[in-house]
N, C-alpha and C positions, 0 to 999 in steps of 0.2 A: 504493500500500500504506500510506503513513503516514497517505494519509486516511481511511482508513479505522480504523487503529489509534485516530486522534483522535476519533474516531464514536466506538469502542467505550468511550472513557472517559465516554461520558454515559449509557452504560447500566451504571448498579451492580453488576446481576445478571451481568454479563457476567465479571467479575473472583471471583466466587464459588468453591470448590473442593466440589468430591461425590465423597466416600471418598478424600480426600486428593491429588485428580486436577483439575487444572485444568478447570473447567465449560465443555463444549461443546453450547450446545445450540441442537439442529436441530428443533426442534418450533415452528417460530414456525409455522405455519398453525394452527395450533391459539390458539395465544397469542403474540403477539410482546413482547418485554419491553418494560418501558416506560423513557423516558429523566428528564434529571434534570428537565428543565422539566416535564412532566408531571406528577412527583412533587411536585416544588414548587407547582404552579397546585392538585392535590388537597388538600395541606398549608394550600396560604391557604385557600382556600375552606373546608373543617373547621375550621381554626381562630378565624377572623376572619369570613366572610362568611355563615354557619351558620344561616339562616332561611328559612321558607318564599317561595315567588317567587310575584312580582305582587302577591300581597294586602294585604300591609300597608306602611303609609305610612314607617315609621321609617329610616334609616339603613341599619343593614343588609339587609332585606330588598329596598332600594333598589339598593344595590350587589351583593348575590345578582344580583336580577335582570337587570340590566345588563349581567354576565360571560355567566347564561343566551342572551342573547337577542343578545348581539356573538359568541355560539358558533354559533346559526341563520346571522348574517348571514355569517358566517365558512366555512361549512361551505356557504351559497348559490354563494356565489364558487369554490369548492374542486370542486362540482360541477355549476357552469354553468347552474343551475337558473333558470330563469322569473325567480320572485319569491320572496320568505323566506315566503311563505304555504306554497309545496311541498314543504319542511324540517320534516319532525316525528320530534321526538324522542322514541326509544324503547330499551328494555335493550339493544337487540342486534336482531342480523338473524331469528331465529326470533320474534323480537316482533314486528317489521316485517311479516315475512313472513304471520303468522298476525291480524293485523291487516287487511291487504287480505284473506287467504281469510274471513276472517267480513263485512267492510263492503263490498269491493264482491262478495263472492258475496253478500249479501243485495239491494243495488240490481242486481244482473244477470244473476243465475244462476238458473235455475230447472229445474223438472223436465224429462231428457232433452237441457240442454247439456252442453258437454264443455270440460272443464281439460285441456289439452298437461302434462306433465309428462316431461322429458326423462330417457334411462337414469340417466346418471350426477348424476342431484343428490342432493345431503345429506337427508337424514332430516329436518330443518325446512323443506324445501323440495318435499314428497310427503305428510307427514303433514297437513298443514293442509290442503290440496288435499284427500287420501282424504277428511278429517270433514267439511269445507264439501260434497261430491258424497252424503255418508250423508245429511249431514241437508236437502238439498235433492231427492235424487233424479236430481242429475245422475252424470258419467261422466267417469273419471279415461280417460287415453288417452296412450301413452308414446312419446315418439322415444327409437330404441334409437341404441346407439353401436357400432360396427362394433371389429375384432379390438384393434385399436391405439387403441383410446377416444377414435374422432373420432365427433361427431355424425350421423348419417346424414341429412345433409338432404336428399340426395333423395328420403326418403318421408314429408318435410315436404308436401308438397302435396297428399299425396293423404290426410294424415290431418287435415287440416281442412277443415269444412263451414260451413253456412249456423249453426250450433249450438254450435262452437266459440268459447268469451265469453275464454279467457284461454292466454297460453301460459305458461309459468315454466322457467325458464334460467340456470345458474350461468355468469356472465363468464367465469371460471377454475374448473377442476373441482376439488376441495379433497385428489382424492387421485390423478387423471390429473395434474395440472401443464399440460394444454391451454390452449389461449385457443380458446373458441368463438365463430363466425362469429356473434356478436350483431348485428350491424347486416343483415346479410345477413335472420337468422333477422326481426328488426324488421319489414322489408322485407317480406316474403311474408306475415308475419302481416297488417299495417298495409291491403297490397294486397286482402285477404280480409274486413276488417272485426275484425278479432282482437286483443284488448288482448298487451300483453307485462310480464312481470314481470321483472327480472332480478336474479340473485342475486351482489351485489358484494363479497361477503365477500373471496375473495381477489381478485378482481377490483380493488377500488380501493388497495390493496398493489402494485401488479403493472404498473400499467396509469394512466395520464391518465384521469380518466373525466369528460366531457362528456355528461350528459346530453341535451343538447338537439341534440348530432350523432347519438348513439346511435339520440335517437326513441324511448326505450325508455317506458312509459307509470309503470312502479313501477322503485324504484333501492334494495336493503335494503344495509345495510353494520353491521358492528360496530366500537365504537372498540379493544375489545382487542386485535384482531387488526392495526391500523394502531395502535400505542404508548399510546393513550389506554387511561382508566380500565376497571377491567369494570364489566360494567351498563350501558352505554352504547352508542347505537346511533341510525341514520338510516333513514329513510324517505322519499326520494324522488317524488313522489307525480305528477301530471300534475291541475294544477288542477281544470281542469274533470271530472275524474272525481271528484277528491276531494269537490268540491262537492256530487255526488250522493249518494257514499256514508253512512251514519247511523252514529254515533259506535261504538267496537267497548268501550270500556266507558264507564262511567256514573259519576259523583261532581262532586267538588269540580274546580272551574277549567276543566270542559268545557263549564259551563252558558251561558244566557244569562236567564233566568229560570225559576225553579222554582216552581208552585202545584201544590194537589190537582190541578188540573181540567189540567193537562196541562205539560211543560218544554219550553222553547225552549234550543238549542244558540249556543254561541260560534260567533264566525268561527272560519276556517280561522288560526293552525294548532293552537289549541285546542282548537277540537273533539273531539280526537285524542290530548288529553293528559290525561286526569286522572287525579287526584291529584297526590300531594304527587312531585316529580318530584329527578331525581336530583342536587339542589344543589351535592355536589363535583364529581361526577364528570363531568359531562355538559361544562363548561367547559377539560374536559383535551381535549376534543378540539382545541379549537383550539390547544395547544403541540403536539400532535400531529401534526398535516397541518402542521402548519411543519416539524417534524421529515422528516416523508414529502418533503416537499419539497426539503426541504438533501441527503437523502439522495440525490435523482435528479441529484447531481454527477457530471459524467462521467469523472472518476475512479473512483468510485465504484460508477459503472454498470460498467463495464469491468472492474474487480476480479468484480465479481459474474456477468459473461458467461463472464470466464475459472472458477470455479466450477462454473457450470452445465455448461462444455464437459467439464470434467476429467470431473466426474459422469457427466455422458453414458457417455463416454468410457470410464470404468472400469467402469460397469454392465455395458453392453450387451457387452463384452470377455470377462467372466466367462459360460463356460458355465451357471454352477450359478443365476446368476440371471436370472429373470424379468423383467424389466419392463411395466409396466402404463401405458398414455399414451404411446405411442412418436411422438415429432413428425415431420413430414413434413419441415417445416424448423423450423433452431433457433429461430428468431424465435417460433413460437407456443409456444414451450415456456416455464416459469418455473422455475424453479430447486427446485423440488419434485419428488419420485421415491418414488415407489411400488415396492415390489419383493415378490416371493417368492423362498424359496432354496430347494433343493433337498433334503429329508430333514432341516428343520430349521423347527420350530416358530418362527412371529415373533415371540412372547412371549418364549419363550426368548433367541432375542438379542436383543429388546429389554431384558431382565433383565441378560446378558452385559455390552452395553453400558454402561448404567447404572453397571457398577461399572468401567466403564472410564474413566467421567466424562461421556461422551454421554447426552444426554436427546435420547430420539428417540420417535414415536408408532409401537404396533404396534396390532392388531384390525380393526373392520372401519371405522373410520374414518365412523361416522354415514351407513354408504350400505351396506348389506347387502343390497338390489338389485342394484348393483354389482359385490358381493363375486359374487354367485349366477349373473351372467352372465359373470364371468371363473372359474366354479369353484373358487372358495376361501372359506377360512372365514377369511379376517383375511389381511392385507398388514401388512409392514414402510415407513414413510414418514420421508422426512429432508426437512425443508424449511426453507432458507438465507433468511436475511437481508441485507441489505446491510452486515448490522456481521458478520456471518461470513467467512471470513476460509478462500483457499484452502490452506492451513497445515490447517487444522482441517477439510476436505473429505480434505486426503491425511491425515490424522490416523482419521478415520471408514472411511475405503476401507482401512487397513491394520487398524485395530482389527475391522472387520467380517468379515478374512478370518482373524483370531486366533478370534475367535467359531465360526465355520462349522466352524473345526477341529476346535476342542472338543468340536461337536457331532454331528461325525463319524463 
């Protein structure tokens, strides 16, 4: 418990009050706060390091550049990757993500294949997919998720064909708290001829990620949601795909010569980047995944097991509520819960809450596919961090049954 207390002091926002109430907030999937090194590594960089990267010779843009590109090598290491060619830096995971649906749907997709797109993924994780199959002609094609929001892989095999170019899968589901059989899923695609996309958002929070055990071919992650800046984000990529694919936009730092009569492209991992790219923020990842890293102390861990169990525990206890992601065993479960209550609007306690000092997420949580296969129009979601603190779990399970009454 103390170490955790001492976690919580490098996170600012943590000591904050809302409506006079000690700040409890369970909305990290969404955003997790950032700590002090991070703050500090965006500070120097806006202050002191403040230039565009790569192009020019002076000083600072030298040392820009050098935070940029030890964040690549930093970030290679972090996830297991090949070579610092298959690290490209972009805003975030729906950058990422809509990145591959336009470059390699344009090298590999064409009229009449088919994009896997699983029940439960995010809205940046379906959208890009739908537009890349509009404007090629090909066929979005869904693995559904059974009562208790596991994957149904057993009618993975029969919904991929000789046509089938790509499949796309969230690690961790963003509003189930699952862990899906990624490797497994790898595995039957790989066997088939079938690329894999997977979507690390909460996945690399949650989870060691190994790209190169996974096999996975694309890896998207955001740094907001792991403590680093917003606007910042990974891509993952499998070289020799990358190398096929043709740039998904066009400008400055992605060239390699530009005439009338026709432009030659950078190597990898430029290719992939242009423009003027995110000079503070992109170097906070690497205080970040050291953050991520201190935090998988096994004190730390154990504080946060004990969390997850309480959760469990008091959800599924309560008649009035629902639970959405119910794990088989606790292991594949992450410390995020989904719920419905019974004769009680989730805006509404999530409003209740709020002034009770809890920041918690209610609607439909960027998956209104999801919402539409569990028959509802929005969930209630609380998701714990490792600087959360089970104090502040029994704190949210009694404030939540003050709410329900109200609403009674």
């Amino acid at each position: 418990m103390m170490q955790v207390e001492k976690i919580r002091q490098e996170f600012p926002e943590l000591s904050e009050s809302v409506y006079g109430k000690p700040l409890v907030y369970l909305d990290n999937a969404a955003t997790a706060q950032r700590p002090r090194s991070v703050i500090a590594k965006w500070t120097e960089m806006s202050a002191k390091y403040n230039a565009n990267l790569h192009r020019a010779v002076h000083r600072i843009a030298d040392v820009a550049t050098a935070e940029y590109e030890a964040t690549r090598d930093a970030v290679r290491a972090y996830l297991n990757a090949g070579c610092r060619e298959e690290i490209l830096f972009t805003s975030g995971t729906t950058a990422s993500i809509n990145l591959v649906a336009f470059s390699f749907g344009e090298a590999f997709v064409g009229a009449g294949d088919e994009i896997i797109v699983c029940e439960s993924e995010h809205h940046s994780d379906i959208v890009p997919w739908q537009m890349l199959c509009e404007r090629k002609g090909a066929v979005v094609k869904v693995l559904p998720v059974d009562d208790s929001g596991h994957l149904r892989l057993d009618l993975l095999p029969g919904l991929l064909t000789p046509r089938t170019r790509l499949l796309c899968v969230a690690q961790i589901s963003n509003v189930l708290g699952l862990k899906n059989p990624v490797k497994e899923i790898v595995n039957i695609c790989h066997s088939n001829n079938c690329c894999v996309l997977v979507d690390g958002a909460q996945g690399i929070v949650h989870d060691r990620v190994d790209v190169r055990d996974l096999d996975c071919d694309f890896y998207a992650f955001s740094g907001h949601k792991i403590y680093a800046a917003p606007g910042t984000g990974v891509l993952y990529g499998r070289r020799s795909l990358l190398e096929q694919m043709p740039p998904y936009m066009g400008g400055g730092e992605m060239i390699g010569t530009v005439r009338w009569t026709g432009t030659t492209y950078a190597p990898l991992p430029q290719k992939f980047e242009a423009g003027t790219q995110n000079i503070a923020g992109t170097p906070t990842l690497r205080p970040a995944l050291e953050m991520a890293e201190q935090l998988r102390d096994p004190g730390i861990e154990a504080e946060t097991e004990r969390v997850k169990e309480f959760m469990l525990n008091a959800l599924q206890q309560d008649p009035r509520i629902r639970l959405y992601g119910v794990p088989r065993t606790e292991d594949e479960k992450i410390p995020l819960f989904s719920f419905s209550v019974e004769h009680c609007h989730h805006e509404d306690l999530a409003m209740i809450l709020d002034k009770m000092g809890i920041a918690v997420r209610s609607g439909q949580m960027c998956a209104e596919p999801l919402m539409d296969r569990f028959g509802v129009t929005g969930m209630l979601r609380v998701s714990f961090a490792p600087y959360n603190t089970l104090q502040e779990a029994e704190y949210f399970i009694a404030s939540l049954g003050k709410a329900i009454k109200m609403l009674e």
